[in-house]
NUNUVEX-81114 format. One line per 8 residues: their letters; for each residue x, y, z of C-alpha. Coordinates in Angstrom, 1 decimal, padded with zeros to 4 digits. Each point is the difference from the previous one (the first is absolute). Layout:
// NUNUVEX-81114
A = X/Y/Z ~ ...
// end
This chain:
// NUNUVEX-81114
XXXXXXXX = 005.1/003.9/-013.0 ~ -001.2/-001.3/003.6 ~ -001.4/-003.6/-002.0 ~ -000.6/-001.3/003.1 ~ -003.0/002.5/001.1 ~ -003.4/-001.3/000.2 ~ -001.1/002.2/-003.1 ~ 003.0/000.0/-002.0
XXXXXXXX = -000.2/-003.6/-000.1 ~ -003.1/000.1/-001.5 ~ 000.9/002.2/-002.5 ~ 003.5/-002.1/-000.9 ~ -002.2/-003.2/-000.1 ~ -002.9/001.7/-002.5 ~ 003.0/001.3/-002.3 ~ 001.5/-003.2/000.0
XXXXXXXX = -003.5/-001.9/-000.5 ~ 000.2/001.9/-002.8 ~ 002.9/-001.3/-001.9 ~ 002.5/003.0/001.4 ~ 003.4/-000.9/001.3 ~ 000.2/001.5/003.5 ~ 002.9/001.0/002.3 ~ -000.3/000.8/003.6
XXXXXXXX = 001.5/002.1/002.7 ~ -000.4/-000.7/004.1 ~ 001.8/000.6/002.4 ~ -000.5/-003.4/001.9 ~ -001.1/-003.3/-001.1 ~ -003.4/-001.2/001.2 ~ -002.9/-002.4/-000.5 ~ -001.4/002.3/-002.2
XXXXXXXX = 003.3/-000.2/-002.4 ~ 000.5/-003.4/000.1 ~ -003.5/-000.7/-001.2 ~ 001.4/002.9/-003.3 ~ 002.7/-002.0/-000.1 ~ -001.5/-003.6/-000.8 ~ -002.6/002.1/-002.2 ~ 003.4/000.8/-002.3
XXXXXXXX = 000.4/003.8/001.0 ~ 003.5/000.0/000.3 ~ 001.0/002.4/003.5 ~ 003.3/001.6/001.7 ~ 000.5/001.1/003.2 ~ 003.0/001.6/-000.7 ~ -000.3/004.2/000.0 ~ 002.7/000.4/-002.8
XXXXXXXX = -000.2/001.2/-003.1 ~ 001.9/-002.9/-001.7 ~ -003.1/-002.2/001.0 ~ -001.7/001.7/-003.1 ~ 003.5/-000.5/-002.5 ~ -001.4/-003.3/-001.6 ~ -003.4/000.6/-000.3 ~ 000.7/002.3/-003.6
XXXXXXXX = -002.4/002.4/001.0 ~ -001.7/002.2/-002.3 ~ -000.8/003.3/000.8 ~ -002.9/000.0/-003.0 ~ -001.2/-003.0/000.9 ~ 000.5/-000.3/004.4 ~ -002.4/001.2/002.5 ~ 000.7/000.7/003.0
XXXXXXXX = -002.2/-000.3/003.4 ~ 000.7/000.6/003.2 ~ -001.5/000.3/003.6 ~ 000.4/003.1/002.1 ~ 001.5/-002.3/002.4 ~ 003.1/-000.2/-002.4 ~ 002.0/003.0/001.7 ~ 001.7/002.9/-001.8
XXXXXXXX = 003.7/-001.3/000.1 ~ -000.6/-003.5/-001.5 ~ 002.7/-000.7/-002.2 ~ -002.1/-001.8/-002.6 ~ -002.8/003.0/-000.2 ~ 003.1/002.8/000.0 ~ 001.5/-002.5/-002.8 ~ -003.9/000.2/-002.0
XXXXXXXX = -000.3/003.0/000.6 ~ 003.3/001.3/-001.6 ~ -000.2/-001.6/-002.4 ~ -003.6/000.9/-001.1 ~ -002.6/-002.7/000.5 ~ -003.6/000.5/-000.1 ~ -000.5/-000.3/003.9 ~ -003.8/-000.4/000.7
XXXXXXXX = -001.4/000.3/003.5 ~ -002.1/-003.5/000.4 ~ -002.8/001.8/000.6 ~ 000.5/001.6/-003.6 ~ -000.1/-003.2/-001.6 ~ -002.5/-001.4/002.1 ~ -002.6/003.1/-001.4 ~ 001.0/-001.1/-003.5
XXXXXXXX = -001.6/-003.6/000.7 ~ -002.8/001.6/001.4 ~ -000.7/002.3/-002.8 ~ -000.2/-003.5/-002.3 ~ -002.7/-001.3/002.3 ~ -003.1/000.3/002.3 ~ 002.1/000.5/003.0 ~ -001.4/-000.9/003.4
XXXXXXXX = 001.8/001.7/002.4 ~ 000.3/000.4/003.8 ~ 001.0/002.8/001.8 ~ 000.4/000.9/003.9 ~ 001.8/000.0/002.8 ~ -000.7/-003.5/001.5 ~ -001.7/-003.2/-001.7 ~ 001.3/000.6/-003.8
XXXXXXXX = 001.8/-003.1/-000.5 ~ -002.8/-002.5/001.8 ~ -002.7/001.7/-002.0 ~ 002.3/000.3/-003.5 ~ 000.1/-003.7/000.6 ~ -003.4/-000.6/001.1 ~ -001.1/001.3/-003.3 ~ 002.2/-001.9/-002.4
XXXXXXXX = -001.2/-003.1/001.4 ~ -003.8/001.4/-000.7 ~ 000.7/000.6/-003.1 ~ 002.9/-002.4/-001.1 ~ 000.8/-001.2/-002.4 ~ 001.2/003.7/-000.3 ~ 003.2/002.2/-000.3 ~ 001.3/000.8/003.3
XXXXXXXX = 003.0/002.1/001.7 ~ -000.4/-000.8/004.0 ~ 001.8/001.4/002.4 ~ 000.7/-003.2/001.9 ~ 000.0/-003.8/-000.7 ~ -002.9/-001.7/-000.7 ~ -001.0/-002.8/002.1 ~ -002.5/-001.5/-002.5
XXXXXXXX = 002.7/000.7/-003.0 ~ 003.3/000.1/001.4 ~ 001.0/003.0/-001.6 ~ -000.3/004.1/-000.4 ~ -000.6/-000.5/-003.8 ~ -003.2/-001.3/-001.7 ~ -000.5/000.0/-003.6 ~ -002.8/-000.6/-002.2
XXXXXXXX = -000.5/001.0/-003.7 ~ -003.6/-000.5/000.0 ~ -000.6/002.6/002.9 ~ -000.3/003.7/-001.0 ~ 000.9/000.7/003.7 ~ 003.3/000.6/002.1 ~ -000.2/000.6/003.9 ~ 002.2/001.8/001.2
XXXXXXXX = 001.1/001.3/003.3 ~ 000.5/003.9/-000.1 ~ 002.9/001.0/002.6 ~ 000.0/003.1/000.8 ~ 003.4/000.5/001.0 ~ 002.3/002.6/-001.6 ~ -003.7/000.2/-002.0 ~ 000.3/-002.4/-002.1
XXXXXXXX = -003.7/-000.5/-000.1 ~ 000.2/003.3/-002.2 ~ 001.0/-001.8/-003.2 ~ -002.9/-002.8/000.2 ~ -003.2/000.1/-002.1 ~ -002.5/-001.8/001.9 ~ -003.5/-000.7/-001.5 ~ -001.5/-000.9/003.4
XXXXXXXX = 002.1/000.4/003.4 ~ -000.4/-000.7/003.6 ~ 001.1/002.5/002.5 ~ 000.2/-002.0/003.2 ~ 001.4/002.8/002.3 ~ 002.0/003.1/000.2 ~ 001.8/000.4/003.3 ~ 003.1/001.8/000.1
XXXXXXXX = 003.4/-002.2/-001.2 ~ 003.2/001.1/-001.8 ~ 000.0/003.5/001.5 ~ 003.7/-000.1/-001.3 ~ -001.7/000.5/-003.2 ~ -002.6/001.8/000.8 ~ 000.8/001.9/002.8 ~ -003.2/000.5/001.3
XXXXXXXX = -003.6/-001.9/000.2 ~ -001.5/002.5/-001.6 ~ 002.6/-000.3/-003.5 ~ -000.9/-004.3/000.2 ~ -003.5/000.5/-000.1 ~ 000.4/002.4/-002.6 ~ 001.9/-002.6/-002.3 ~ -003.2/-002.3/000.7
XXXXXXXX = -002.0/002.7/-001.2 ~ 002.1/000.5/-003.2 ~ 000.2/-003.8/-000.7 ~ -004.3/-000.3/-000.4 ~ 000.2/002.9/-002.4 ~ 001.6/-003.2/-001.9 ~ -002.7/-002.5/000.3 ~ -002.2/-000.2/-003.7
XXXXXXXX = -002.6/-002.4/001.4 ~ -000.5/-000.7/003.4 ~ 000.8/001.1/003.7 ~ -000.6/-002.5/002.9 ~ 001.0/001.9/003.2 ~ 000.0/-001.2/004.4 ~ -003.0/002.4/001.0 ~ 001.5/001.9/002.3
XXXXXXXX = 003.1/000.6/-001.1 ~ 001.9/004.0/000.2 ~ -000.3/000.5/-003.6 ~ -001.9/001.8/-003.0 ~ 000.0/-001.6/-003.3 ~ 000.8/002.4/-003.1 ~ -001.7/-002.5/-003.0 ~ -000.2/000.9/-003.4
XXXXXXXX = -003.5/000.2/-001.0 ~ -001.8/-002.9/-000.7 ~ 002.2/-002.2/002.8 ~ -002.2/-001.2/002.7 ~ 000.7/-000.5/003.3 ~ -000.7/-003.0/002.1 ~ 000.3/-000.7/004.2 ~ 000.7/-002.5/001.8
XXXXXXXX = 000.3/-001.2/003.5 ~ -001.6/-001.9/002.4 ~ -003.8/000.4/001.7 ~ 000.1/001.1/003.8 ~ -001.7/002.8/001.9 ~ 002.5/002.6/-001.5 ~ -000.5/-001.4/-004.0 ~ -003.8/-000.6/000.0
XXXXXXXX = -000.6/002.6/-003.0 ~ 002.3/000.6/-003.3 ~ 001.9/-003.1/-000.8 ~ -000.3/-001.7/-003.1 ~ 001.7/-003.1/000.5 ~ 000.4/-001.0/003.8 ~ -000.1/-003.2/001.8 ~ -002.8/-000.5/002.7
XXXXXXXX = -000.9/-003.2/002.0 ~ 003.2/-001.1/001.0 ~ 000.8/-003.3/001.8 ~ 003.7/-000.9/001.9 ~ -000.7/-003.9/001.1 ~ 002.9/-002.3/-000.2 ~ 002.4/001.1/-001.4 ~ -001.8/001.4/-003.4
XXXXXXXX = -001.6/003.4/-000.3 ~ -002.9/-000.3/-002.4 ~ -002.7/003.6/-001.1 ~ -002.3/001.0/-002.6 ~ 001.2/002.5/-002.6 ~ -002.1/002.6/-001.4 ~ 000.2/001.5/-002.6 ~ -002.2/003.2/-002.3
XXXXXXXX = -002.2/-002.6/-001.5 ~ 000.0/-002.7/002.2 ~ 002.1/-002.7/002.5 ~ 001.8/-003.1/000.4 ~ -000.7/-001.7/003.0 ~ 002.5/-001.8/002.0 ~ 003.3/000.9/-001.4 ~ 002.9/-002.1/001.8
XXXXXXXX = 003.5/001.4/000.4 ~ 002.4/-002.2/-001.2 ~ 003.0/002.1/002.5 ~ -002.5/000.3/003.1 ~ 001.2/003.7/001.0 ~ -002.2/002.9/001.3 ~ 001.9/002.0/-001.9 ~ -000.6/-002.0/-003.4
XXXXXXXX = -003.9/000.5/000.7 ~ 000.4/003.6/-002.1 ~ 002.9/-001.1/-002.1 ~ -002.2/-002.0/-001.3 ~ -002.8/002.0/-000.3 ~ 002.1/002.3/-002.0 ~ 001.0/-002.9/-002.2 ~ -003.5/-000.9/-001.0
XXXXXXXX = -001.0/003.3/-000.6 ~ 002.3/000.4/-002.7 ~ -000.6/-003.8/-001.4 ~ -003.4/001.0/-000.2 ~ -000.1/002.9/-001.8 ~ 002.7/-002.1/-002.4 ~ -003.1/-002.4/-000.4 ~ 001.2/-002.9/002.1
XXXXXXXX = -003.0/-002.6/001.1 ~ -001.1/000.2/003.4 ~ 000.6/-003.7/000.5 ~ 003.3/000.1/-002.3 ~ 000.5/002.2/003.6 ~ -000.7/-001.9/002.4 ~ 002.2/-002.6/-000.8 ~ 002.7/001.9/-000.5
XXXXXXXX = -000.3/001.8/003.1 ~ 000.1/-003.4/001.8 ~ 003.1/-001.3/-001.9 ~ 002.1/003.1/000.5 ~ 003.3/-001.3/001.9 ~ 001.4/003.8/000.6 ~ 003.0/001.4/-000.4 ~ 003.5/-001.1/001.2
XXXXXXXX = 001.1/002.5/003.3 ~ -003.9/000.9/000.3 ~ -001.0/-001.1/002.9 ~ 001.2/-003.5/-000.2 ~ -000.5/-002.5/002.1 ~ 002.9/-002.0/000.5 ~ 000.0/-002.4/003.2 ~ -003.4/-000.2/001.5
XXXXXXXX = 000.1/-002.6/003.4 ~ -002.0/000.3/002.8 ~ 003.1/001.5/002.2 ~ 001.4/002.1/-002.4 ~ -001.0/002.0/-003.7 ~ 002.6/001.4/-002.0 ~ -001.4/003.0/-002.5 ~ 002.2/002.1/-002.7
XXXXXXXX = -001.6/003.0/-001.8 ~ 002.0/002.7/-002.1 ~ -001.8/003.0/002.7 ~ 002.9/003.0/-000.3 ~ -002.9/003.0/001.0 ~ -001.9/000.5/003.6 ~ -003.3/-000.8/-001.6 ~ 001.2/-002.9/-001.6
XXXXXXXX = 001.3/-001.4/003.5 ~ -002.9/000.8/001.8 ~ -001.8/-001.6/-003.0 ~ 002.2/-003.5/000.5 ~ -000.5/000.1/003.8 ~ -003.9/000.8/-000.2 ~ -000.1/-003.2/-001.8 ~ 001.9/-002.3/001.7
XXXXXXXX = -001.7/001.6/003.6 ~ -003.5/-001.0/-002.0 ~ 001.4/-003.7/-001.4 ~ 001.7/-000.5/003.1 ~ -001.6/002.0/003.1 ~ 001.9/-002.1/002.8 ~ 003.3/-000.3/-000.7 ~ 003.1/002.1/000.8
XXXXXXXX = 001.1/002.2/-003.1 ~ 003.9/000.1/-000.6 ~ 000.7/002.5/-002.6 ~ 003.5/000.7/-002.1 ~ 000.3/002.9/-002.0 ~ 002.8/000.9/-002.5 ~ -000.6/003.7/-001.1 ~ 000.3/001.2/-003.7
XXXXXXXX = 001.3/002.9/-000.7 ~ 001.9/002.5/002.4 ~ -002.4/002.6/-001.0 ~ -003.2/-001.9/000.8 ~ 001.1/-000.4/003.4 ~ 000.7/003.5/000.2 ~ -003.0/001.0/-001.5 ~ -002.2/-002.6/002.1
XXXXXXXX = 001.8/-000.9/002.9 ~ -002.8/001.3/002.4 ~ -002.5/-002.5/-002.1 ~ 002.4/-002.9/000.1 ~ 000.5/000.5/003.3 ~ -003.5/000.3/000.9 ~ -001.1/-003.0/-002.0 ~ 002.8/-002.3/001.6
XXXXXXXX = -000.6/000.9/003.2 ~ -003.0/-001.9/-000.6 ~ 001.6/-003.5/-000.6 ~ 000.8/-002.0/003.2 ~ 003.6/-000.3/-000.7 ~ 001.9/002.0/-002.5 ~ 003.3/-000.7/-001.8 ~ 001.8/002.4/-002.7
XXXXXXXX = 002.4/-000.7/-002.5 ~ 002.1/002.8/-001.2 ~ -001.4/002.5/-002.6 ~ 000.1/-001.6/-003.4 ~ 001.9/002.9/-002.0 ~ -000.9/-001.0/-004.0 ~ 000.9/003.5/-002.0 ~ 000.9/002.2/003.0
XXXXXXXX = 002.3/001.0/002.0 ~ 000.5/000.1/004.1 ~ -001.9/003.0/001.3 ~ 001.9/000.9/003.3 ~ -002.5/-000.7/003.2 ~ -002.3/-002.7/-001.7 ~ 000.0/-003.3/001.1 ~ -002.0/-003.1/000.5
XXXXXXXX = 000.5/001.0/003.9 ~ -002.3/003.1/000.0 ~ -002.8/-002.2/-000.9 ~ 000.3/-002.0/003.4 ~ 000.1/-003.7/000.6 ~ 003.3/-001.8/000.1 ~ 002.4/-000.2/-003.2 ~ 001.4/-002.8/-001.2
XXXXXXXX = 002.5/-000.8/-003.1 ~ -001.3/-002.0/-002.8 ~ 002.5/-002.9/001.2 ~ -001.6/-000.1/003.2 ~ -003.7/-000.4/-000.1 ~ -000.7/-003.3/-000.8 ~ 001.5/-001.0/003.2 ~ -001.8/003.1/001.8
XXXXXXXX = -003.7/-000.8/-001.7 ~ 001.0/-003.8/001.7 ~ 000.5/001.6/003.3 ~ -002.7/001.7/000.2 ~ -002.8/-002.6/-001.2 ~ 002.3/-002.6/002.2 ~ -000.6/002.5/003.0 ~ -003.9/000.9/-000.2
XXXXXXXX = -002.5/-001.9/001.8 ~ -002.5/000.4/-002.4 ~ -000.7/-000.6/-003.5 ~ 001.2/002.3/-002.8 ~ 000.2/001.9/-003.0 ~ 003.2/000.9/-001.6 ~ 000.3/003.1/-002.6 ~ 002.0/001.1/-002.1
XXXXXXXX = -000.1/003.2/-002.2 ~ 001.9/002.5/-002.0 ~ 000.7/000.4/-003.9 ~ 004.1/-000.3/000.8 ~ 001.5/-003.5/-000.5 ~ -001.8/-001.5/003.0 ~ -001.0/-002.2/-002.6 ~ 003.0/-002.0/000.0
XXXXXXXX = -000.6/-001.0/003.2 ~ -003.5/-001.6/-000.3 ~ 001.1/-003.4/-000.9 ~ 002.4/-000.4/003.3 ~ -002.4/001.6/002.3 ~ -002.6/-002.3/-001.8 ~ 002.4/-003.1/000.9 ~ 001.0/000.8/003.1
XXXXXXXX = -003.7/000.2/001.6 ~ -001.1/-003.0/-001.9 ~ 003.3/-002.1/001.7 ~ -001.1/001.7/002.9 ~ -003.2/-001.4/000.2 ~ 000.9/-003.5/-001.2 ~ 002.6/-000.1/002.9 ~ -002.5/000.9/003.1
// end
C-alpha cells in the first residue's frame, strides 16, 4: 500500500525477486510504477475495495505493507483491516531483512540516500535497499547472494529506524525534522540516541554532531569529517588535501591505519566530499581494498534528484536535487555558488509537508532569501491535511502553480543579462516536471 514510494518499491521488487506474487496500492501512477509494472507487479489505482475481489486473498498466507503516507480512511486499508490482515509497517519488515544480514545502514538528517548509495557501489556486488535511484544501477534494489551485507538507509520518520539491526551505521547528522512526530528537538535527538543502542558492531558518526551514542559494550565508535582549522584533532576517517580544478574535486582520505591519495569524485559536489568519506569508512572496516576504492569512488554516477546536472551551457545550467530541509537548501546552493561563482541563481521550491513549513518557515525563509530569484510552488500535502494560515506565501518569493512555471523559469532566464543557474527543489512531485523544464531550456538554447 503506497507501491509507488521510493522504499516500498524496493521492498515489492525484493519480494517479487523472490518468487512472491505481489499487488500494489498508489494513489497515482508514476515512473516509479510503470517500471513495477513492466517488472510483472501487477498495480491499481483505484481506492476501492473491489480492486482486491479477484486476487483470492488469504488471510494465512497475505501480508500486508503499507506507508504512513497511506491515510487513515483508505478504503483498501479499512477493507484489510476489517477483515484481519497481518498489516506490517515497512519499516517492520525492513528490520526482519536486517536481522538475516550484516546490515549497513545510514541514518541522519541529510545525506542518507547519497551515502546508502555510495556504499553499495563500494561494496557491490552486495544487497542493497536505497532510498533513491541509482545512477550506476538504475534501480533502488541490488541483490547479491554471495554478499553477507545489505545497506540500508534508516529513516527516521515516525522512527522507523527503531526496528533496524545495524551491525555498523553512519550517523550523518541530527538536526531537528518531523517535529510532527517529535514534537520537539530535544525528543529527535533522543530517537538517534535510542537507535545506536541498536548497532552490534560499529558506529561511524559526523564529528560534531548534537548527539551522545548509547553502544552496547564492545561497539566502537568511529568519526568522521573533514580536516580544517576547527577538525585538526579527533577524527578517524576525514579527508584532507582537497583540490576543486575543472570541474572535478579530487582529496586524500585518511584513514586509522593509513591513506589513499587522490580519491576523485565521480558526482563533483562539496557536499559529496564527507558523504563519501562516510562511505569509505564503513567499506573499510567491511575490508574493502583501498584501490578496489578508488575506483569506485571515481565511477560513482550519483543518485537520480541528487544534485543532478541536467542542462549545463555556457548561458544557462539547469540543477534538480530532492533538498525539502533549510540545511539541505543551503547545502544545494553552497554548491552550485562554489561550481558556479558568477552566475545568477534562480531558485524553485515546492514545500513538503504543511507542518515543515510551519515548523521551519523562519529557516526556509532565511535560506531562500539567499537565492537571487525565488519561485514557490504550492505546499506539497502527501498524508496531511490543510493547516489554516500556512502557505507557500509566508515563505516569500512569488508563487506560481505547477501549470505555470515552465513558462515562468523561460521568462526569467529569457529576461537576465547574465548567465544562470536554474534550481529546483523539494520532495513533492516537482519531479514530474524535470523533463519539460529540462526541454524547454535545452530548445531554448538551440533557438538563440
Amino acid at each position: 500500500m503506497g507501491i509507488g514510494g521510493i522504499g516500498m518499491s524496493a521492498l515489492a521488487r525484493y519480494f517479487h525477486h523472490r518468487g512472491y506474487p505481489v499487488f500494489g496500492y498508489d494513489r497515482t501512477p508514476s515512473p516509479l510504477t510503470r517500471e513495477l509494472e513492466k517488472e510483472g507487479i501487477e498495480i491499481t489505482y483505484t481506492d476501492a475495495e473491489r480492486m482486491l475481489y479477484g486476487l483470492g486473498l488469504d488471510r494465512k498466507y497475505t501480508l500486508i505493507v503499507r506507508t504512513p503516507a497511506v491515510p487513515e480512511d483508505c478504503e483498501i486499508y479499512t477493507y484489510l483491516r476489517r477483515e484481519g490482515f497481518d498489516i506490517r509497517k515497512r519499516a517492520e519488515v525492513l528490520g526482519i531483512v536486517t536481522q538475516r544480514m550484516k546490515a549497513l545502514c545510514v541514518a541522519g538528517t541529510h545525506g542518507k540516500t547519497t551515502t546508502s548509495t555510495m556504499i553499495a557501489h563500494l561494496m557491490h556486488p552486495v544487497n542493497a535497499f536505497l532510498g533513491g535511484i541509482s545512477e550506476n544501477y538504475h534501480t533502488n534494489l541490488l541483490l547479491s547472494k554471495e554478499s553477507e551485507y545489505v545497506v540500508v538507509e534508516a529513516d527516521e520518520y515516525d522512527r522507523s529506524f527503531h526496528h533496524l539491526t545495524p551491525f555498523i551505521s553512519v550517523v550523518t547528522a541530527v538536526d531537528a525534522d518531523h517535529l510532527d512526530i517529535y514534537g520537539t528537538p530535544e525528543a529527535y535527538r533522543e530517537a538517534f540516541a535510542h537507535y545506536t543502542s541498536l548497532i552490534t558492531g560499529a558506529l561511524v558518526m559526523k564529528h560534531g554532531i548534537e548527539l551522545k551514542p548509547r553502544l552496547k559494550e564492545g561497539v566502537k565508535c568511529y568519526t568522521y569529517g573533514l580536516l580544517n582549522d576547527q577538525m585538526v584533532n579527533g577524527l578517524d576517517f576525514y579527508a584532507k588535501n582537497i583540490r576543486i580544478a575543472d570541474g572535478q574535486i579530487v582529496f586524500d582520505f585518511v584513514m586509522p591505519d593509513g591513506q589513499i591519495k587522490d580519491v576523485q569524485l565521480g558526482v563533483p559536489v562539496w557536499v559529496n566530499i564527507e558523504n563519501a568519506v562516510a562511505a569509505m569508512a564503513v567499506a573499510h572496516l567491511c575490508g574493502v581494498k583501498d584501490e578496489a576504492m578508488r575506483e569506485a569512488m571515481a565511477s560513482f554516477k550519483g543518485v537520480q534528484r541528487r544534485f543532478n546536472i541536467h542542462v549545463n551551457t555556457p548561458k544557462v545550467a539547469y540543477i534538480d536535487d530532492y533538498a525539502h530541509h533549510p540545511q539541505e537548501i543551503a547545502t544545494a546552493i553552497d554548491s552550485i555558488r562554489k561550481l558556479f561563482p558568477e552566475r545568477k541563481l534562480i531558485g524553485v521550491f515546492q514545500p513538503h509537508l504543511y507542518t515543515r513549513t510551519r515548523d521551519f518557515a523562519e529557516g526556509f525563509r532565511a535560506v531562500l532569501g539567499t537565492l537571487d530569484e525565488c519561485v514557490l510552488l504550492p505546499i506539497y500535502p502527501a498524508r496531511e491535511e490543510p493547516i489554516p494560515g500556512v502557505t507557500s506565501e509566508m515563505l516569500g518569493g512569488e508563487v506560481v502553480e505547477k501549470p505555470a512555471l515552465v513558462a515562468e523559469l523561460i521568462r526569467r532566464v529569457q529576461e537576465s543579462h547574465e548567465p544562470v543557474v536554474v534550481l529546483t527543489v523539494g520532495a513533492g512531485d516537482i519531479d514530474r516536471l524535470v523533463p519539460d523544464i529540462t526541454r524547454a531550456l535545452k530548445e531554448k538554447q538551440e533557438n538563440e
